[in-house]
N, C-alpha and C positions, 0 to 999 in steps of 0.2 A: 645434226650437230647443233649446242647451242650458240645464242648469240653472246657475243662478247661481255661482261659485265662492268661497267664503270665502278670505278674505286680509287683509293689511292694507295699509296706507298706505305710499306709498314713502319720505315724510318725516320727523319729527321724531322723537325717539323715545317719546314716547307710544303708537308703532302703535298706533295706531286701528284697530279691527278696519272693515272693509267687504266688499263684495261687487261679483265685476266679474260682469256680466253677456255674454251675447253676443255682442251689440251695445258693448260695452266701455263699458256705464253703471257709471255707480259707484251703492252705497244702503248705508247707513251699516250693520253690524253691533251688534244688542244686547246681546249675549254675550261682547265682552270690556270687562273692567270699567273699560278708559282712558276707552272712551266709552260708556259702557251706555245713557247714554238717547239714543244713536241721533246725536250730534253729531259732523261734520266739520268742518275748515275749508275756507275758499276754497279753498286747493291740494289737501285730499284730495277734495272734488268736484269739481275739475277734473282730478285726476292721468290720467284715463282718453286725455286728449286725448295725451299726450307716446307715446302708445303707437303714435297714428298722425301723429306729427308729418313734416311734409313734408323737416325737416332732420337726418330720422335716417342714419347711415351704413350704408350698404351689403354694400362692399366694402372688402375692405383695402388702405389707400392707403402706399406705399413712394415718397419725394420728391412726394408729391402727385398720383401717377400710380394707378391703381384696379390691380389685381396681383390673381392667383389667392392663396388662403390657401394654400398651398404654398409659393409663393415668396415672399411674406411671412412667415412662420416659418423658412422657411430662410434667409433673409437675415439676419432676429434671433436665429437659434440660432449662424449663421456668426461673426456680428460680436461678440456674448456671447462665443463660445469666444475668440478672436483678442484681443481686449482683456484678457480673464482671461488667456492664456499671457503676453500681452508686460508685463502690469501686475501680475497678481493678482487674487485675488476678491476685494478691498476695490475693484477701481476700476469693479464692477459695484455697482450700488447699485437699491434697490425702494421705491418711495414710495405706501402704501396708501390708506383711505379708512375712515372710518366710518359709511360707507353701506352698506358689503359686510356683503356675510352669514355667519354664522360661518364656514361652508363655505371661504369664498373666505377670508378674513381667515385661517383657520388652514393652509391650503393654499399659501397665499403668503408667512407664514412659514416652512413647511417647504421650498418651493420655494428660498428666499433660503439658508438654510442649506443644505440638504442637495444640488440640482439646484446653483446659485451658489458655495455656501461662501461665500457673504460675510456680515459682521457688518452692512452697511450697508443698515438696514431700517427706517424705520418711518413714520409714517402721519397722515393729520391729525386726528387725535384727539388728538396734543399738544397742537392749537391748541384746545382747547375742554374737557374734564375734566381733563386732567393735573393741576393743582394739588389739587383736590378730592379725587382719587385720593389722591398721595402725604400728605395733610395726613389723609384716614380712615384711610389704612393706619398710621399712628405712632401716630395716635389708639385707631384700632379694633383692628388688625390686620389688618384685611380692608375691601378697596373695593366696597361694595355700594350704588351710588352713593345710592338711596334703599332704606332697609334694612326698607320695609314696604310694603304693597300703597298703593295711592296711593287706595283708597277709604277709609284711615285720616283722612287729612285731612278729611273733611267733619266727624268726629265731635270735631275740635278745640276749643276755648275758642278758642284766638290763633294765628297765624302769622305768621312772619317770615320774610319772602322780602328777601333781601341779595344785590343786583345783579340780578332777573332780570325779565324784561316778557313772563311768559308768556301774557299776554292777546295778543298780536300774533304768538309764537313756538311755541306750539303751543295754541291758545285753546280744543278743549275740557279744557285743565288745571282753566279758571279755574270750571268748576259742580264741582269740589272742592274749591272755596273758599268756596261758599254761605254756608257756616255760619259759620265762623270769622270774629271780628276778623283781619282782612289790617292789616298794619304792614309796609311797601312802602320799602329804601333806595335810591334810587337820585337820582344828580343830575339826573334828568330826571322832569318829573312824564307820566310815560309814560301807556299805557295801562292796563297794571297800578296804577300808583300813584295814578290817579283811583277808581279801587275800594275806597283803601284805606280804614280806619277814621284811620289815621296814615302818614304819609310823611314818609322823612328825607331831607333833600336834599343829602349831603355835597358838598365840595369833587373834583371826580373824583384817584384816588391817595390817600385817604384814609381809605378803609373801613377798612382796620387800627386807626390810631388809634378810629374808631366805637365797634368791637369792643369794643377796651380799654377805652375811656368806659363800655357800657354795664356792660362785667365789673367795671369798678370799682365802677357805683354797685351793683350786685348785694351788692357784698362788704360797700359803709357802709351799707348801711342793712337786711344781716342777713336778705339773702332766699336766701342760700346754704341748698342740701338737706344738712345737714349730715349725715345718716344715710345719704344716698345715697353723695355724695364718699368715707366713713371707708369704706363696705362694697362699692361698686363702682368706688375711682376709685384712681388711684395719681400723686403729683405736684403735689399742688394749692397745697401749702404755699406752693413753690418760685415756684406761679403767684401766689398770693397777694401774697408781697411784690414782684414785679416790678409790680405795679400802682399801688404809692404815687402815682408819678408821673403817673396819667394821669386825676387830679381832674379832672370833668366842666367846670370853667371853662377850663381847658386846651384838654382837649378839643375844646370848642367854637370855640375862636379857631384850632384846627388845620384842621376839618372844616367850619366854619358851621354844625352841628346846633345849633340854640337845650337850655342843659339841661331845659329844661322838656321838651321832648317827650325827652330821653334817656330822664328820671325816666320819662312814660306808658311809654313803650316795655317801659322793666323793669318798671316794678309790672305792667304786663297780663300779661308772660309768666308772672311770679312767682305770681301772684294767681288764674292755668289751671289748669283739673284738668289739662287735656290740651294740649300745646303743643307746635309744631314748629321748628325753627331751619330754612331753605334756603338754598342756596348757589345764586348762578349764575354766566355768566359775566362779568357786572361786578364781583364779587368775586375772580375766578380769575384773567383776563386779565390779571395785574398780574407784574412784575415780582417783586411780594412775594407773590403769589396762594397759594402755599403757605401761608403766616405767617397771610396775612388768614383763610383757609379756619382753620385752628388755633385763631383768636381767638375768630372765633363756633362751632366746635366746645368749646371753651372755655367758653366763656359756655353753651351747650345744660347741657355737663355739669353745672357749677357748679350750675345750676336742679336736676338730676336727668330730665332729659329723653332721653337714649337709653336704648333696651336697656329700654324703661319701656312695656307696649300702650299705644297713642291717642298717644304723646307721641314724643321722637326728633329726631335731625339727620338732614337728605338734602342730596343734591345734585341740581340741576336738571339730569340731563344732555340734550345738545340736540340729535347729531345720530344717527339711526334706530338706527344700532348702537354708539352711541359704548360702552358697558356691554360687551357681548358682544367687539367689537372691538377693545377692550383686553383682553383675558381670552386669545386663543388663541395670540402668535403675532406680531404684527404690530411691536408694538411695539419698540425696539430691549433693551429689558431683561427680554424675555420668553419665554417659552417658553410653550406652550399649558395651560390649565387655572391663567394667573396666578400662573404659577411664574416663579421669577428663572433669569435666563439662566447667573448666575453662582452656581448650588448645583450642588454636584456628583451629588446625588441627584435633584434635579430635571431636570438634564442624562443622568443615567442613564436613567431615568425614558421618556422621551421619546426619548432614542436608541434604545433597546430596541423602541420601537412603530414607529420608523419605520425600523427595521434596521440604523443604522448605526454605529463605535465613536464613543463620549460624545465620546472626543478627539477627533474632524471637525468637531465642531460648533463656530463662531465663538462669542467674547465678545460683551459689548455694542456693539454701535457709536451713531453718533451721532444724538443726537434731530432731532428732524423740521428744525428750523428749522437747526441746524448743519451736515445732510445736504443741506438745499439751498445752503448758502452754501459749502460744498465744493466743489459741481457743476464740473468745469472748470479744479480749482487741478490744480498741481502733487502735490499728497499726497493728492487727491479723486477722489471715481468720475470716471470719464471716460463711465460707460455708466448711463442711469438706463430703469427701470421703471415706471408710475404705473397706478396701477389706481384710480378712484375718486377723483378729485379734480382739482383745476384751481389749484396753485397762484400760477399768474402773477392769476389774481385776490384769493384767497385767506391767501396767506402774508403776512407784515410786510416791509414796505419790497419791496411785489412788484416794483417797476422795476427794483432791484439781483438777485432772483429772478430774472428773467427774463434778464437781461443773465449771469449763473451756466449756468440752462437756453441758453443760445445757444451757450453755451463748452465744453458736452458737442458728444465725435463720435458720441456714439448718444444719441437719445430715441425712447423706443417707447410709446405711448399707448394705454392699450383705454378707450373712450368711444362712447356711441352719438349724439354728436354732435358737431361742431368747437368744440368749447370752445376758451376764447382759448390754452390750452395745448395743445392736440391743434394749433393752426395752427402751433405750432412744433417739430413731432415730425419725424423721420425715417421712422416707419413710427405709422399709426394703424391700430387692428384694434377693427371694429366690434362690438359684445358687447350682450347682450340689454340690455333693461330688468326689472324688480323683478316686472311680470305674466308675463313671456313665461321664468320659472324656478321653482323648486322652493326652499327653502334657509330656514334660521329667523334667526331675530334675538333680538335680547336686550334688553328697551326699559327703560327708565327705574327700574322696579322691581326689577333682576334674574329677571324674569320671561321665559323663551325660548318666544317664540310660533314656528308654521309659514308663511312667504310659500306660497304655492300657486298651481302655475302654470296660468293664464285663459288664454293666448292661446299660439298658434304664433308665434316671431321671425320677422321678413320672410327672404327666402332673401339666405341670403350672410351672416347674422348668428348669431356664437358666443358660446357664455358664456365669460365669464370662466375658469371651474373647465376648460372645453375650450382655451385659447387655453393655462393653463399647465399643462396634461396634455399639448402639442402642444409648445410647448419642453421639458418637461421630458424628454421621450421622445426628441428629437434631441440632447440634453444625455446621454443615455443611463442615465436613470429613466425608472420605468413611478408612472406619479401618477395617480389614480383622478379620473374630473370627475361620474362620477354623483354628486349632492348625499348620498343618504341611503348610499351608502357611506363617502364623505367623513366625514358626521357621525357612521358609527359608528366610523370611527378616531379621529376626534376628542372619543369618550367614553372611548376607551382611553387615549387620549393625556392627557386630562383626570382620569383617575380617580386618585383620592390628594391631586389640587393643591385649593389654595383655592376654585378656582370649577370644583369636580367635576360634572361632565354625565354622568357613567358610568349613572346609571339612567333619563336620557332618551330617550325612545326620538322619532319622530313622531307612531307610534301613540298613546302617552300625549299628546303637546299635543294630537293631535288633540280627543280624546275629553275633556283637565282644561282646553282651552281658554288651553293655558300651564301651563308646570311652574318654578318658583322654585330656583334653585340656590343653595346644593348641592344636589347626590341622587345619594347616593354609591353607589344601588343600586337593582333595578328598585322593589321594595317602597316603597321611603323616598316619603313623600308632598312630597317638595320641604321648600322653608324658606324661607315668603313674613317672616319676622320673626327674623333671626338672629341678635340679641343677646338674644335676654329673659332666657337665663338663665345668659351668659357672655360675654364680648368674645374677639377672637382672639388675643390675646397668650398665653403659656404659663398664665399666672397667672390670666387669666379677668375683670382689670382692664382698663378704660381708661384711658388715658395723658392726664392734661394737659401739657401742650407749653408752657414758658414762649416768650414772640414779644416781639419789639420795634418799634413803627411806624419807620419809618426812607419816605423821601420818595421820591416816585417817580425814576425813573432820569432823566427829561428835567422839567424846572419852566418853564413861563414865562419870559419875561426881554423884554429891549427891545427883541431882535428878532423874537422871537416869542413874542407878550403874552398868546396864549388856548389855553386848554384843549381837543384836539379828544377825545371820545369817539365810537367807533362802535357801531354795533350794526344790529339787523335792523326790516323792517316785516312787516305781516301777507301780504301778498302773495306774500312772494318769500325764498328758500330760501338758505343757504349764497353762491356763486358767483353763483349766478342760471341756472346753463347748464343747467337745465333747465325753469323758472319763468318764464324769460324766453322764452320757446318757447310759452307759452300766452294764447292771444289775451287770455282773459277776465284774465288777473291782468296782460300789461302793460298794461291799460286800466284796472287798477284802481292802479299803479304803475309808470308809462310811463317816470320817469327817476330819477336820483337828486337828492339838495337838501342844499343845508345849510342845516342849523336854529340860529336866530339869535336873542337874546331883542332885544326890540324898542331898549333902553336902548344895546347895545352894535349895533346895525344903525344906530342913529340917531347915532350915535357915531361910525361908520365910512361915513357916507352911503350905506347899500344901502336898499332898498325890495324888497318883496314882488316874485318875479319876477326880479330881475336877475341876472344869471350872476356869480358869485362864484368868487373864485381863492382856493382855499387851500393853503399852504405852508409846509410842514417841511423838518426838515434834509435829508430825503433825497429829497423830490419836491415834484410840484403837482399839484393833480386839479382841476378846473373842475367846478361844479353851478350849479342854481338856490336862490334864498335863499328860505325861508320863516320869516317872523317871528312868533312864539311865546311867551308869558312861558314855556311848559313849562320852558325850558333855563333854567339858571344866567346871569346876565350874564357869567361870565366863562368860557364855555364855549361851545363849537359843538359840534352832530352831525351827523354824515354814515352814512348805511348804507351796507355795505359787499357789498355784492348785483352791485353793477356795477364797471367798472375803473375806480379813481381816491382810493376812501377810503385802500387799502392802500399805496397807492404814501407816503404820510405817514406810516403806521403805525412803533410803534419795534421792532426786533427785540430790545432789550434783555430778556433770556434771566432769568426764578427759576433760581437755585441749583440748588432742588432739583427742582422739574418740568420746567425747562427750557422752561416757557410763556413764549412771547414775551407783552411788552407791551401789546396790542392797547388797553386801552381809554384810553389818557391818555398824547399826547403835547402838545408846543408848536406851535404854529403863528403863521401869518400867516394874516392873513383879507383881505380888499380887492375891492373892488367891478371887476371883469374889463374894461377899456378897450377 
């Protein structure tokens, strides 16, 4: 028998380190610090089954008929060229995943440019950090989504987690919460938020104002780090007075925080040696998710909390590689090593590694959610790519999604299962899973761990890294699909930009269990904490960002009276396409529901059990009702795991991230006849 393989978890981005055995057992890893005392959750002890699921793909299916990989890549290399001559490489478009591994995430950037020539790239990672991103980067300089190893947090006084339920989302986070007072915002008294020492219940669309309230009373009642602001901060003035207006009695009548729990809120942060501000995505998903991300970035500095040991703002990112995945490539404003697609040196940079002149290289194109409502027009890809994701579940307003994806003459799918988007491809091409490869990740700390590959893929199934080594070569480039060569061009590619891997090697994670980026060189011991004794702006300050609450894109009204929020349960993952595949987790969440507070179910005559229609502007999804004081009265939630939350979702688009809407639109709610 063989010995155990060290690895990690195919989900969340905590990577949890674990061990696949043999026999494809899983047994928790002690040695990396996400989960040191040996904690998984349901889905990382059960991941081991997806590896021998009965509904894995095979063969490569061309109109639904099983085809040699030959004549499936020759078909998709044929119809790629034929579309680009008659249209352009804009009407080729590549839609990623934040599940992929650097490997594949900066491969498939380079493939979109350089094999493609098309601008039209990027990945669902929009839908989940973007705002957090863009609102660290004006702030910090640099998106490092949490900018300190995560076993900082046990050693806290206070934390404040705004928007996120990681007891249900990635649950061994919550024994690095042992210690700390938790102060928990969310409109749902979740599972996180029953832990908390305090919980704010806002109004959903409202955390901005929160923000503002709590930075206000910071300001009146003189708990500002005034030595910190004058000597690490730049801005604050400007922030200062934009807050007159947002007096905690306001406040309250905006959001339904009671001031009294504002006051607790601040004095415990104020009153911590050591404290943390977190973001998740019911703070991000917002139309305004940039702004709100800014306000409690805002409020952290105001305290003197980043760039400080023990203390600091993060962001919750959520999915495996969401961190790394954004850094190479994939994105549409990117180039690898979290360089802007539009510096000329940055573009220099990176042409030079991959051979080709700067000038070939495409601008940005369009974010994720405006890439798929492209799909189909007249001025839009007519040919799309997707590696890693299932939008027709997934994205906002998915019914109009999918009705987009039906209006392309190509869709080419790599999935190792029929996901409800691979059912409407033209060609799906079966691709390993996360044990049966090689390739690292990048998790929640900025910390780049090694996946290591446990098992052989069944025959007839390729990786990813081979499936675009196999177009790229009939496109006529040669593109490397071994991982650890991949990754040492992608330290080359990477070396000089913000999130520099040039002195990562495997060897090193092997042996430090995970190496911290930057590491601009082999010697450099990483950088688990990279503000302590400068921010990334030229000047070595952080920026406060004045914001203004301003209301969500969609509100309420008479004909649609209630607040829907989504989000996730402990069972079940992103999509669900591959969660929903294991016996043990859909028996531990067999469907989806809507949750109902008892005042407004008895209001609307529903009762525990009955199948419930709910409806927005752009759709209906049907569930079962379960009634709960958790929720707001003026609020329902739905998880978004199965088809039906997203088809209501808004696609109304931040400015500046470009994150769709997801957590707060209008509905109709009604008992199903």
């Amino acid at each position: 028998m063989g010995e155990p393989v060290k690895t990690h978890c195919p989900y969340c981005a905590l990577q949890c380190g674990m061990e696949i055995g043999p026999a494809l057992d899983i047994r928790p890893r002690t040695d990396i610090p996400a989960n040191a005392s040996g904690a998984l959750c349901q889905k990382g002890w059960t991941a081991g089954e997806l590896l021998t699921s009965g509904e894995r793909l095979t063969s490569p299916l061309l109109h639904g008929e099983p085809v040699e990989w030959d004549v499936a890549l020759d078909h998709v290399a044929h119809r790629l060229s034929a579309i680009r001559a008659e249209h352009g490489p804009d009407a080729v478009a590549v839609f990623g995943g934040g599940g992929l591994t650097n490997e594949k995430a900066y491969t498939l950037g380079k493939f979109a440019r350089v094999a493609l020539g098309t601008s039209q790239i990027d990945y669902n990672g929009r839908f989940c950090m973007s705002s957090a991103a863009a609102a660290s980067t004006r702030a910090f300089g640099l998106d490092r989504g949490m900018p300190f190893p995560i076993t900082d947090l046990a050693g806290a006084d206070v934390v404040l987690l705004a928007g996120g339920n990681v007891a249900e989302t990635m649950p061994p986070f919550v024994r690095h919460l042992d210690g700390p007072r938790l102060i928990v915002i969310d409109p749902r008294r979740s599972s996180t938020a029953r832990l908390a020492w305090l919980h704010l219940q806002p109004t959903p669309g409202t955390d901005l104002a929160l923000a503002l309230g709590l930075l206000h009373l910071v300001v009146a009642e003189a708990l500002v780090d005034e030595e910190y602001v004058a000597a690490r901060t730049t801005g604050f003035e400007e922030v200062r007075t934009s807050l007159s207006e947002w007096w905690p009695e306001r406040v309250e009548r905006i959001t339904g925080v009671p001031v009294h729990q504002m006051r607790q809120a601040v004095r415990a942060l104020a009153a911590a040696g050591n404290a943390y501000v977190l973001t998740g995505r019911g703070a991000e998903q917002q139309s305004k998710g940039t702004d709100t991300v800014s306000a409690f970035i805002n409020l952290a500095l105001a305290l003197g909390l980043p760039g400080r040991a023990g203390s600091g703002y993060g962001c919750v990112t959520g999915q495996g590689n969401g961190q790394g995945g954004r850094e190479h490539g994939q994105k549409a404003d990117q180039l690898p090593g979290y360089r802007r697609i539009d510096d000329p040196a940055a573009r220099e940079h990176v042409a030079a590694v991959w051979g080709v002149p700067a000038g070939s290289l495409p601008g940005p194109g369009r974010s994720a959610y405006e890439l798929l409502d492209a799909l189909g027009t007249p001025d839009g890809p007519r040919a799309l790519l997707l590696f890693g994701s299932n939008p027709v579940i997934s994205a906002p307003a998915a019914e109009h999604v999918a009705g987009r994806i039906g209006a392309l003459d190509l869709l080419v799918v790599c999935d190792f299962v029929m996901s409800e988007t691979a059912a409407l491809a033209d060609v799906v091409l079966p691709v390993t899973q996360w044990a049966e490869e090689s390739g690292t990740m990048t998790n929640l700390e900025g910390r780049v761990l090694l996946r290591r590959r446990a098992t052989a893929p069944p025959d007839g199934v390729r990786s990813d890294l081979d499936v675009i080594a196999g177009l790229a070569g009939r496109l006529g480039h040669r593109f490397a699909s071994d991982p650890a060569e991949v990754f040492d061009e992608l330290r080359r590619a990477s070396a000089g930009g913000p999130a520099d891997y040039s002195g990562i090697t495997y060897e090193r994670i092997a042996a430090e269990n995970g190496v911290f980026w930057p590491c601009p060189e082999p010697g450099h011991p990483g950088t688990p904490r990279p503000f302590l004794d400068r921010f990334a702006h030229p000047d070595g300050r952080a920026r406060f960002v004045p914001v203004r609450h301003r209301p969500a894109a969609e509100e309420p009204d008479e004909d649609y009276p209630v607040y829907l929020s989504t989000g996730r349960v402990l069972a079940h993952y992103q999509s669900g396409a591959q969660t929903r595949r294991i016996a043990a987790l859909v028996r531990a969440a067999p469907e989806p529901f809507v949750e109902l507070h008892p005042d407004l179910a008895e209001r609307l005559e529903i009762a525990a059990g009955d199948v419930v229609r709910v409806t927005s502007r752009r759709g209906e999804a049907k569930a079962v009702a379960r009634i709960s004081d958790a929720i707001r009265r003026d609020t329902v939630f739905m998880p978004f795991h199965w088809e039906g939350a997203n088809r209501l979702t808004n696609p109304a688009l931040d400015p500046t991230s470009r994150m769709p809407e997801f957590k707060v639109c209008a509905v109709r709610v009604e008992r199903d006849s």
